[in-house]
N, C-alpha and C positions, 0 to 999 in steps of 0.2 A: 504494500500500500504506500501510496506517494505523501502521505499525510494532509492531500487537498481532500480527497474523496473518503466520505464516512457515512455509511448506511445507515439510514434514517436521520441525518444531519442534512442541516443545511446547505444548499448546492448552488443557486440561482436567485436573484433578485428582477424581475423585470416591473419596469414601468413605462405606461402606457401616458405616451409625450401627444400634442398638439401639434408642435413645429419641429421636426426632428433637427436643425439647425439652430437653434436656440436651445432644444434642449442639451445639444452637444456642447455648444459655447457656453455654455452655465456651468455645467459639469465638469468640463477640462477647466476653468478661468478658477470655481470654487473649493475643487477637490483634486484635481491633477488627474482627470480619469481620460487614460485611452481609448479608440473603440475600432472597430474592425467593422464596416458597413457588409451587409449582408443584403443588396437590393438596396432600393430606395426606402422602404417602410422598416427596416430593423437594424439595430447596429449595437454589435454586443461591446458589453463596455469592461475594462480593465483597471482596478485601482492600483493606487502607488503601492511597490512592490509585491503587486500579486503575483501569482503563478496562475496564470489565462485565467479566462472569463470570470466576471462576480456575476454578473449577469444582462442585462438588454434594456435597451428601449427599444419600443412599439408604437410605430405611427399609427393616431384614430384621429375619428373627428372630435372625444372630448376624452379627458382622463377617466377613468375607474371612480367609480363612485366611493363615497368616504364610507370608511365602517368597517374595511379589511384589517387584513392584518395590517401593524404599524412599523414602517422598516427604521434602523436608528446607524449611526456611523457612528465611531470612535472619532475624537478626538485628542492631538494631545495638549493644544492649545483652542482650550472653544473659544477664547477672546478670541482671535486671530479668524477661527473659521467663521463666527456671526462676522468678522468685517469681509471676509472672501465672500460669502455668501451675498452680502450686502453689495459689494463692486461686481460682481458678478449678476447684477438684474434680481435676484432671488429677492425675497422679503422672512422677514422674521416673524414667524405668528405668534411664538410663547417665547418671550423673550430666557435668558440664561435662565434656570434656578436652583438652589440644593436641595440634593435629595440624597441619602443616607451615605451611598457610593459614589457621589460624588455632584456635577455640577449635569444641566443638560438645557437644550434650546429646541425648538418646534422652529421649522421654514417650510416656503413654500414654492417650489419651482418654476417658470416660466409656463411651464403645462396646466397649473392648479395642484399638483401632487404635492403633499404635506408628508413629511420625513422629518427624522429627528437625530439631534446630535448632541452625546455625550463625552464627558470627558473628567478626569480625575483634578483637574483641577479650571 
């Protein structure tokens, strides 16, 4: 086992973008994420120092309705990534706050998609 792939663990994140150009430019500007265009409607994406795919975006005509599951990134500076996030077009829905583990922030992507980011300090 390569220590990416783990049965019944988490594998893939996709979300379901508006502008697939914007949603790329938000992504790469906020979080450094690669992507590998797969046609025009999907382009799987790569975070800083992954080992391939975390997972996709998917062009529609609106994003995935609220009430799924809620995805969250690590952070090791969330000051730093609320302001990336911020020069990057994104908007901050729940600003930082603490909670037992540590510190965490709600945003929301140029598509509508709300995701979350925490971080130890």
């Amino acid at each position: 086992m390569d220590g990416q792939l783990q049965h019944h663990g988490l594998n893939y994140v996709e979300l379901t973008v508006t502008d697939m150009r914007a949603a790329k430019d938000f992504y790469a500007a906020a979080f450094g994420w690669t992507f590998t265009d797969y046609g025009t409607d999907y382009a799987g994406f790569t975070t800083p120092g992954g080992r391939g795919e975390s997972g996709g975006l998917l062009l529609a005509p609106q994003p995935k309705p609220v009430g799924g599951p809620f995805v969250l990134l690590y952070s090791e500076d969330l000051d730093a990534t609320a302001a990336a996030i911020e020069a990057a077009e994104g908007w901050i829905s729940t600003p930082a706050y603490e909670f037992p583990g540590g510190r965490r922030l709600h945003f929301v992507d140029p598509a509508g998609n709300e995701l979350g980011v925490w971080g130890l300090r």
